[in-house]
N, C-alpha and C positions, 0 to 999 in steps of 0.2 A: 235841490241842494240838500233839504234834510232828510233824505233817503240817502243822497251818496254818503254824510257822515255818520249813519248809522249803521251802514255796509261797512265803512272803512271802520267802526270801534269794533263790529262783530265780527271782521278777519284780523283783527293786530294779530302782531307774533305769527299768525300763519302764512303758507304761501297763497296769494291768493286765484284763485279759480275764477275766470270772467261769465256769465253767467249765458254768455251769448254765443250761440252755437259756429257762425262763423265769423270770425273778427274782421275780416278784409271790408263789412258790409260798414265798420265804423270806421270815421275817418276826423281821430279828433286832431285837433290844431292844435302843436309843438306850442309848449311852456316856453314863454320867457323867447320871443322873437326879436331878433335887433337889423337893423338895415343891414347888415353883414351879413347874418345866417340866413337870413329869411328866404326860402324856397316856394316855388309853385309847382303843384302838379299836376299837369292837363296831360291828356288822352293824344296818342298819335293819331296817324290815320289807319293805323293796323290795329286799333283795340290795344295796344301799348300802351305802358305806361313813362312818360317821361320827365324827368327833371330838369327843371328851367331854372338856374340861377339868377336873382338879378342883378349882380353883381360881376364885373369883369374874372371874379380869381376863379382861381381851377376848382373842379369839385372836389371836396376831399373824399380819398379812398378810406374804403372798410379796413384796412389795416393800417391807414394812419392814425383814424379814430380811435380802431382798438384799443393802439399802443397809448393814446389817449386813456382813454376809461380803465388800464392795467396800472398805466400812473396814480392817476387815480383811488383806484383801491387799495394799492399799494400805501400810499401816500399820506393820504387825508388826514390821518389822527397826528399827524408829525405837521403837516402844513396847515393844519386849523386857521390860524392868526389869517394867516398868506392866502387862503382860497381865495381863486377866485366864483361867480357863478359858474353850479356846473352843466347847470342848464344846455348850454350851448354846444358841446360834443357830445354830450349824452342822449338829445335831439338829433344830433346827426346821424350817431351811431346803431341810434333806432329807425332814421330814415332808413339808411341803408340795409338795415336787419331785413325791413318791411316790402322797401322794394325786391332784394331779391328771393322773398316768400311770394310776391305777389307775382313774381315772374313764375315761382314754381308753378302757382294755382293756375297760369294760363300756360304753359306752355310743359308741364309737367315735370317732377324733381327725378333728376335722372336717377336710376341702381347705384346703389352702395357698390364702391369700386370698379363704374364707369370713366371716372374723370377724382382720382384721387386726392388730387388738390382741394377739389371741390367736396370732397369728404371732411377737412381737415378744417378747410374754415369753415366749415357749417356747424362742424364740433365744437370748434371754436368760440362762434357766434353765441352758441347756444349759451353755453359754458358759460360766459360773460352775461349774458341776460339772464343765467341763476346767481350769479354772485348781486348784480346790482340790483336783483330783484331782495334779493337779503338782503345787502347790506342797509339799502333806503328804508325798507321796511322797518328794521332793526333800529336805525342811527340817525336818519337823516331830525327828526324831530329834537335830539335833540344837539346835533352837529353839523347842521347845514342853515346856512344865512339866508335866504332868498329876498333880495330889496326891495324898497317900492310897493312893499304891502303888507296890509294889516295882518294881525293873528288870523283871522277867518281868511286871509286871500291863503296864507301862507299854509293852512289845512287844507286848502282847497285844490290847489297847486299841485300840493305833496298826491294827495288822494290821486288826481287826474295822473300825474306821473307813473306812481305805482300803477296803475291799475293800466295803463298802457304798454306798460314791461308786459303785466300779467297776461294780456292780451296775445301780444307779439310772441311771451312764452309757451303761450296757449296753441297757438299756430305752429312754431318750428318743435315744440314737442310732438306734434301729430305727425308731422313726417320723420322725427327722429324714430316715432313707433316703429313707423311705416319700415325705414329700416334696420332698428331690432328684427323684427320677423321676418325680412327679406335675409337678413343674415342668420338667423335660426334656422331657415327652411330651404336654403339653399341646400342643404346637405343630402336631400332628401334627391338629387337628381348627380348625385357625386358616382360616378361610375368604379370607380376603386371599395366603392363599398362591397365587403363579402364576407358576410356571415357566413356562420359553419350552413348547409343546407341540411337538411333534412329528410328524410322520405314520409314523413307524416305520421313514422311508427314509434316514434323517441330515438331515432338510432339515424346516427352520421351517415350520409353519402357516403363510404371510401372508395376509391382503388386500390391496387396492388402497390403503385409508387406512392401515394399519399402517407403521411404522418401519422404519430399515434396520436390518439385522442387531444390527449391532455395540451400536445404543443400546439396543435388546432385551437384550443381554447386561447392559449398564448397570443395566436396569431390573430385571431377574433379582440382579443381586450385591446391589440393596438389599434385595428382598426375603426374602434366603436368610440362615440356616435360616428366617426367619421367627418370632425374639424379640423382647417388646416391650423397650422398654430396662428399664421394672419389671418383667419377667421375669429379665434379665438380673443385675440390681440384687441378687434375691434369689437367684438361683443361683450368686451371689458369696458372700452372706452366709450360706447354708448348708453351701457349701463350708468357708467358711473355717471356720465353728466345728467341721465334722465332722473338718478336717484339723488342726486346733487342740488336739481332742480325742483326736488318736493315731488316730483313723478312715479315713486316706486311701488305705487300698487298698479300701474298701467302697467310697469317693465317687467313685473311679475307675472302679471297678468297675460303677458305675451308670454311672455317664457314657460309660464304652466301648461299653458293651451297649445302650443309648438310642440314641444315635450310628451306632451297628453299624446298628443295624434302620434307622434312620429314613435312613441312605444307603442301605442297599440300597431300601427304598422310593421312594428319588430316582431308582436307575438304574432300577426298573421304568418310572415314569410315562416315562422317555426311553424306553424300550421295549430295554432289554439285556435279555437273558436269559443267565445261568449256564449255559454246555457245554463239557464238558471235555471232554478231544484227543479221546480216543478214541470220545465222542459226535460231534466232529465229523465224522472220518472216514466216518461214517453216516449223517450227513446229507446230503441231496441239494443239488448248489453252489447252485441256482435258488430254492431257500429261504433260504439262507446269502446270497448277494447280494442278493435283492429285501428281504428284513425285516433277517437278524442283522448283516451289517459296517455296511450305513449308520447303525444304531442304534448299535452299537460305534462309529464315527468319531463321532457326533453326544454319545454319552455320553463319551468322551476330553474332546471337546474343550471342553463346556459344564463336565465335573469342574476342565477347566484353568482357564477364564476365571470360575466360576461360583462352583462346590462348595469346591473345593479353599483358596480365598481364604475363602469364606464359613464354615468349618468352623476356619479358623486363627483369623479373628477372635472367632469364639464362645467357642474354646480359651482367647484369652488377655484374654478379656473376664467368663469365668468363675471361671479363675484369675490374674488382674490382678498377686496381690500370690506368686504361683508361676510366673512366665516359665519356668524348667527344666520344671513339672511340665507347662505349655502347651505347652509345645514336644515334648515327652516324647508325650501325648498324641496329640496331632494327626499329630505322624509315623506313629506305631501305625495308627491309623485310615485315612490316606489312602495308606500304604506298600501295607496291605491291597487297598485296592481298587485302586493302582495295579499289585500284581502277579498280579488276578484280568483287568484288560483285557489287560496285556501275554501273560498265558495266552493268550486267545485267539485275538490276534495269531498267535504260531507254532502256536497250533495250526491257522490259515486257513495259513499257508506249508510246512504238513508236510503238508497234500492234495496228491490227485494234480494233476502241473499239467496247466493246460490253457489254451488261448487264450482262453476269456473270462473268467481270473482277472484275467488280470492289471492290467485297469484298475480294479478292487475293491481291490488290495495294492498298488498305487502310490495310493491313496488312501488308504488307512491308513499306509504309507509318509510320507507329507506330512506327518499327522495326527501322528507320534511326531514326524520332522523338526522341526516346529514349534512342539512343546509342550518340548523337549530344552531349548534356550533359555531357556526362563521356567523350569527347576526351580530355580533358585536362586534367584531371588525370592518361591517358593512354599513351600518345605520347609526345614526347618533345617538347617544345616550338616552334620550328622554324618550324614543319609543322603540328603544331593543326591547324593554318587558313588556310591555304590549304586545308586539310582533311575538316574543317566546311564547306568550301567554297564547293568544290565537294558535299560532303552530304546533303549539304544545295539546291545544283543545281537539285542533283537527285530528292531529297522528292519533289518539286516543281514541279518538270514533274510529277510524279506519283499523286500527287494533281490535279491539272490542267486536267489528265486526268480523274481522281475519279470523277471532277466537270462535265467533259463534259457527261461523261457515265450517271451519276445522274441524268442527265437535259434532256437528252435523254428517260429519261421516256415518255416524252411530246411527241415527235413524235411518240414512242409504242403506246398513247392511240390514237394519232392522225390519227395513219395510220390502226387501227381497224376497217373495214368498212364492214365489213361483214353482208347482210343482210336479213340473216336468224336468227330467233330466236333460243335461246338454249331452247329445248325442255323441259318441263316442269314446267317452271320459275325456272333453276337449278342458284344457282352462276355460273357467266358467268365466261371463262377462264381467261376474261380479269382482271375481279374483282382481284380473284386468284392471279394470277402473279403480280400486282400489290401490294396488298397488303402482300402478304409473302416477296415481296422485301423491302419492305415498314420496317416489322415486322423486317429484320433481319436488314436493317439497322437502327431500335431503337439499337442495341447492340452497334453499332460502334457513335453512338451519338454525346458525344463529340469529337472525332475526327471527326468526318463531320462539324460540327459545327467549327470545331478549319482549316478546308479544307478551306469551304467556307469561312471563314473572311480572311482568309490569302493570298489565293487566286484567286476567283471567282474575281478581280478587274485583272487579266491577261488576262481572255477572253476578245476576240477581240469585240467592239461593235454589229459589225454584226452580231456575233454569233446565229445561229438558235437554239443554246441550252444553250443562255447566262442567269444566274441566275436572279429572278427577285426581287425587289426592296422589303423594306420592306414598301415603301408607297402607293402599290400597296394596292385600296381604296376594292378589294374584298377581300384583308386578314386581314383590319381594320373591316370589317362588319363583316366577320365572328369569328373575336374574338377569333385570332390562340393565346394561352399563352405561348408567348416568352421564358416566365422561367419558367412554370407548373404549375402559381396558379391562370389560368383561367380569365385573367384581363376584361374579357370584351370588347377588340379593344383599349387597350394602346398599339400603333404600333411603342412608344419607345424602346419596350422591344424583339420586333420580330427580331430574328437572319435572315440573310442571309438566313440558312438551314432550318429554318422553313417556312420562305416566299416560297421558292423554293417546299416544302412538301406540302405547301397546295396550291399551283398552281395546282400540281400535284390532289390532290384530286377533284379541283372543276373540272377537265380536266374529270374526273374519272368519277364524278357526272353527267355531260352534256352526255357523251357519254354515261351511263346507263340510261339515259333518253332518248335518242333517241332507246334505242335497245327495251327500255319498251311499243315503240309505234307502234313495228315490230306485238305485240303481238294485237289479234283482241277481245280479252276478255279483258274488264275493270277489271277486277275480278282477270285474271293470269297477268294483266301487272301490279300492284299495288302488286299481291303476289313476282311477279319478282323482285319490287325495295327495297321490306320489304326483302325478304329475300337475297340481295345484301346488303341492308343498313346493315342487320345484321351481315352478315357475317365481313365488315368495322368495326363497331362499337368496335364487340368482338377482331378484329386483334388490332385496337388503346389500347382497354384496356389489353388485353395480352402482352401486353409490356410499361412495365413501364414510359420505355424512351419517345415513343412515344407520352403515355398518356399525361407525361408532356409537350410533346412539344406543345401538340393540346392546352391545356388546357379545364380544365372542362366547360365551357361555348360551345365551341366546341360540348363537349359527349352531352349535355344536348339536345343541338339543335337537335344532330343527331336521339337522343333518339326520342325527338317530332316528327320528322319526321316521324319516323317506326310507332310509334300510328297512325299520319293519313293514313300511308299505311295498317296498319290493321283493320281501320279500313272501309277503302272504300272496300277492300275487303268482310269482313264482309258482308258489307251491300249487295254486288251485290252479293253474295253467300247462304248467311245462315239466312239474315233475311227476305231473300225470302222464305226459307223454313217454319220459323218461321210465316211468316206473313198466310200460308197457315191451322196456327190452330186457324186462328180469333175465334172469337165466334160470330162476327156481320153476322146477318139476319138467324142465327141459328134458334134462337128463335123469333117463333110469334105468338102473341096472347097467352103467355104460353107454347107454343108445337113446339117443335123440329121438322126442317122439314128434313126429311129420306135424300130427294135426295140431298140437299143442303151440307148435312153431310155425304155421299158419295162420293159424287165430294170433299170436305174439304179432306176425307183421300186417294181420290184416285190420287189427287193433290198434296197432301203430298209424298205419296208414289212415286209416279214418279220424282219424283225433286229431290228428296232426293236420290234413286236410280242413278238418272244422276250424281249429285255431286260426289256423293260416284267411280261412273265409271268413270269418270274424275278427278278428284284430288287425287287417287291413286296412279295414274302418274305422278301426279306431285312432284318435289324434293328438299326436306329438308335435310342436310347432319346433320346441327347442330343439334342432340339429343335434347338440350335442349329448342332451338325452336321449333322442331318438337312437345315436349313435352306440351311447352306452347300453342301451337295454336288446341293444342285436345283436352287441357285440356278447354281452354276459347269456344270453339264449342259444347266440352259437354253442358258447363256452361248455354251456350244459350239453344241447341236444346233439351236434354233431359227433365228438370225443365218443360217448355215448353209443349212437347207431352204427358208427363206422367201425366200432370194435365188436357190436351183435352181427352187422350186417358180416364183416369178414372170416367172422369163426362161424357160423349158421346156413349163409348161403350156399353153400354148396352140399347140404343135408336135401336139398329141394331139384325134385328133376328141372335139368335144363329142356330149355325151351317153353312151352305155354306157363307149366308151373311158376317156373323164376320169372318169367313175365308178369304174372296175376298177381305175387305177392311182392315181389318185388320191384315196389313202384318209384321210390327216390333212390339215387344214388346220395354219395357224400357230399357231394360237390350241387346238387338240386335243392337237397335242404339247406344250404346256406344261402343261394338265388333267391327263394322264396321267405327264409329270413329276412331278408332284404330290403322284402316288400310288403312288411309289417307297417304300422301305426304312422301312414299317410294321408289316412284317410279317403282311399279310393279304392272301393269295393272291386276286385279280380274276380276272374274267372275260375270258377273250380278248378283246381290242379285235375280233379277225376279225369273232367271233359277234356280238359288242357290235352291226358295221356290217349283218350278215344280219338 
């Protein structure tokens, strides 16, 4: 006895919690029995349990009772004087609570929305054994009369009473849980559910008939999580009565753990997967790029526009009439998985760099950019700056590293040292890779631009791939156009990422100049830098972005340039050829002299031949340079021969003579033009004629 009243002063004011794991196993005897209520309960012959009146009247029903115990509550403070004991349906009403829990434990409580009825008064039931479990708690000492006994009976009483509710509370809250979470998790087998899919690279499933993006997203937020609104309806009403009843760290506690799973089951179908730093460091980038960031960007960005909206509304559509405890909720849950992507994030930017991260991290770079904006719309007040903050921590390492990678071009051209020429003045690999890195980062433009102002002032001074100034006096000379309209060397205008681009070029320039000198032909090392400068050129103006960055004063230069490499060429090529159809000391005194005009075509012929065997192999990839420079070779050498060949030839006896020196017509030397800078070594035209 002086244990139960030292329980009962150490729970006042609380709800009380039985300490005993399964209540069905106590079986105390009803307060306050009178020949009228008085029940027995014996065992059938099935393991049943039944109720034996011993009294001729009918048993009372659970909803007569009820309507009892709502009077009741209702009532009380207005009929003080008038009560009677309430002992007597309160007893009842607990009988019946009990027997139909005790029928669950043996014969099992059916699914939520099996037998609806049977949902409503159990809700019911419940409901009612949280009010009287308050209100006695609260009132009854000092509003309730109980007769026939002293102050200790009447603590005694009370104590056993309450702690019988708490019991019986203690039981129909456990299958209330039960279903809470049958009603949470049903969702999870809802066949109308259909997220956007994926192919595991950040990028939508589409067809030709399918929607654009954005109304996909639309279609996805109605269907997410995927409750019916009478799903909803009742995960309201269970809630409330469990949180009604002092229960709300359990109903949370389902609802977290439900929620938990069934997001992590969202980020799989988008195809994330869970790897921590130091797992990443181990993985190979080429698996990390082709499957894990694009699924990372693709799972950011559908949690922003999708999940993350879809998951607040459920919060505060569950708990409607608890806004704190929704808000409370849903931060928990989505803080979670917002600081499981942000992991991964730095842990892709604390790899080793290398050049083909970087368009992977200025993609995920975009992806926080643009999601930083909407966290205020998304999350509650008390942890959007947290969330910025983090967000804001990550994109800054992924920055910081896009810089350092970017700048690293500089020791690729630096540590180029290879001193063999590329056979036949082909664009050199270097040009190449440079420039397609170049071309693709015109795409990502302003975001480089938006990198480096933000943060290229993080690198350490020392840095051996620290961006370089805009008053650097070779990016004012050459006249980079900060904003695309070609200023001429206004180097007010030169962004960070443009100064850093044409570092990078003049870096490009010098080192194709030194390879140009590997070459022992005037002729192939001037073909080398024309057809590098061109292949540059054409990459700046295929991409718009870039074009703008150089600015047209930039092209124009570059252009000049290629004209004096075609035209030195030229000259140590082709107007050697040309110069071999002089007309000086042909003629003298009137008369054509034979031998002079023999050696003229037999000079012709071998030069021309050599050319022809050598610059076949040589390599033009661009068509339409290739185009142009046969076309301007024509221009010269045909116009040329066909006006020596027409006035000269007939100075030469026909038949063997005009055979031997007269080995092209006009119409041969443009064929074998033709078949210039292919890169596929011919047959000697000599052998061709034998």
């Amino acid at each position: 006895m002086e244990e139960e009243k030292n329980l009962t002063d150490k729970n006042a004011g609380e709800t009380p919690r039985s300490p005993m794991v399964n209540a069905v196993e106590t079986d105390p005897k009803p307060i306050g029995e009178t020949a009228e209520t008085e029940e027995r309960v014996t065992e059938d012959v099935d393991g049943g349990v039944e109720i034996l009146p011993e009294s001729e009247s009918p048993p009372p029903s659970i909803e007569k009772v009820s309507e009892d115990i709502d009077e009741f509550l209702v009532s009380f403070d207005q009929k003080e004087k008038e009560k009677e004991s309430i002992t007597g349906f309160v007893d009842r009403f607990l009988d019946l609570v009990e027997e139909k829990l005790t029928k669950y434990d043996i014969e099992g409580k059916p699914k939520w929305g099996e037998i609806v009825e049977e949902d409503g008064l159990f809700i019911e039931s419940v409901n009612r054994i949280s009010k009287l479990m308050k209100f006695l708690s609260n009132q009854m000492e000092n509003s309730i009369t109980i007769p026939d006994s002293d102050a200790d009976g009447v603590k005694e009483t009370k104590d056993l009473l309450v702690n019988r509710i708490g019991l019986i509370q203690q039981r129909a809250m456990s299958y209330l849980e039960e279903d809470f979470r049958f009603l949470l998790e049903e969702f999870r087998n809802n066949p109308n559910e259909n997220q956007n899919e994926v192919d595991h690279k950040g990028k939508q499933v589409a067809s030709e008939s399918q929607e654009p993006d954005h109304e996909k997203v639309e279609e996805s937020d109605l269907g997410f999580p995927g409750y019916t609104d009478d799903a909803i309806v009742n995960l309201n009403k269970v809630a409330g009565v469990m949180i009604c009843g002092g229960y709300q760290s359990e109903c949370f506690q389902v609802y977290m753990i439900s929620r938990r799973n069934a997001f992590e089951e969202s980020l799989q179908k988008l195809g994330f997967e869970k790897i921590s730093i130091d797992e990443m460091q181990r993985v190979q980038w080429e698996i990390l790029a082709r499957d894990i960031v694009p699924a990372w960007i693709n799972t950011f960005k559908q949690c922003a526009a999708v999940y993350f909206s879809g998951e607040k509304k459920l919060a505060e559509a569950v708990f409607v009439d608890q806004p704190n405890v929704a808000a409370g909720l849903f931060s928990n849950l989505s803080r979670g998985v917002v600081i499981q992507l942000l992991n991964f994030a730095e842990g892709a930017a604390m790899t080793k760099r290398a050049g083909e991260k970087l368009f992977k991290f200025l993609d995920m770079y975009e992806t926080l950019r643009d999601v930083i904006p909407k966290l205020d719309e998304l999350f509650p007040e008390e942890c959007v700056e947290e969330l910025k903050t983090e967000m804001t921590l990550a994109k800054s390492r992924l920055g910081e590293a896009a810089i350092s990678i970017f700048c690293d071009l500089e020791n690729s051209i630096k540590s180029e040292t290879a001193k063999t020429p590329v056979p036949g003045g082909a664009v050199h690999p270097l040009t190449r890779y440079i420039m397609n890195y170049l071309n693709i980062a015109g795409d990502y433009k302003e975001t480089l631009e938006q990198v480096f102002k933000e943060h290229s002032k993080i690198e350490r001074a020392d840095s051996t791939s620290r961006p370089h100034h805009e008053n650097d006096e070779n990016i004012v000379a050459a006249g980079v156009g900060g904003g695309g309209g070609g200023d001429g060397g206004n180097n007010k205008n030169v962004s960070p990422f443009a100064a850093q681009v044409m570092r990078v070029m003049e870096l490009l320039d010098t080192s194709l100049e030194g390879k140009a000198k590997l070459y022992k032909d005037i002729a192939l090392s001037n073909f080398f830098m024309m057809n590098n400068g061109r292949y540059i050129l054409q990459k700046i103006k295929g991409s718009s972005e870039m074009a703008q960055l150089m600015g047209d004063s930039w092209c124009r230069k570059r252009s000049s340039e290629l004209r004096t490499y075609h035209k030195i060429y030229q000259r140590e090529t082709w107007n050697r050829v040309v110069a071999c159809l002089t007309h000086e000391k042909l003629n003298v005194n009137g008369k054509v002299q034979k031998p002079v005009l023999k050696e003229r075509f037999k000079s012709f012929n071998a030069l021309f031949d050599e050319i022809h065997r050598t610059q076949s192999t040589w390599v033009v990839k661009d068509e339409q340079l290739q185009s142009e420079l046969r076309v301007s070779i024509s221009a010269v050498v045909i116009p040329a021969y066909r006006s020596f060949l027409g006035r000269f030839a007939q100075y030469l006896d026909p038949g063997r003579q005009t055979e031997k020196y007269v080995k092209y017509q006009a119409d041969d030397i443009e064929t074998y033009i033709e078949e210039l800078f292919d890169g596929k070594p011919h047959q000697s035209i000599a052998r061709r004629k034998t």
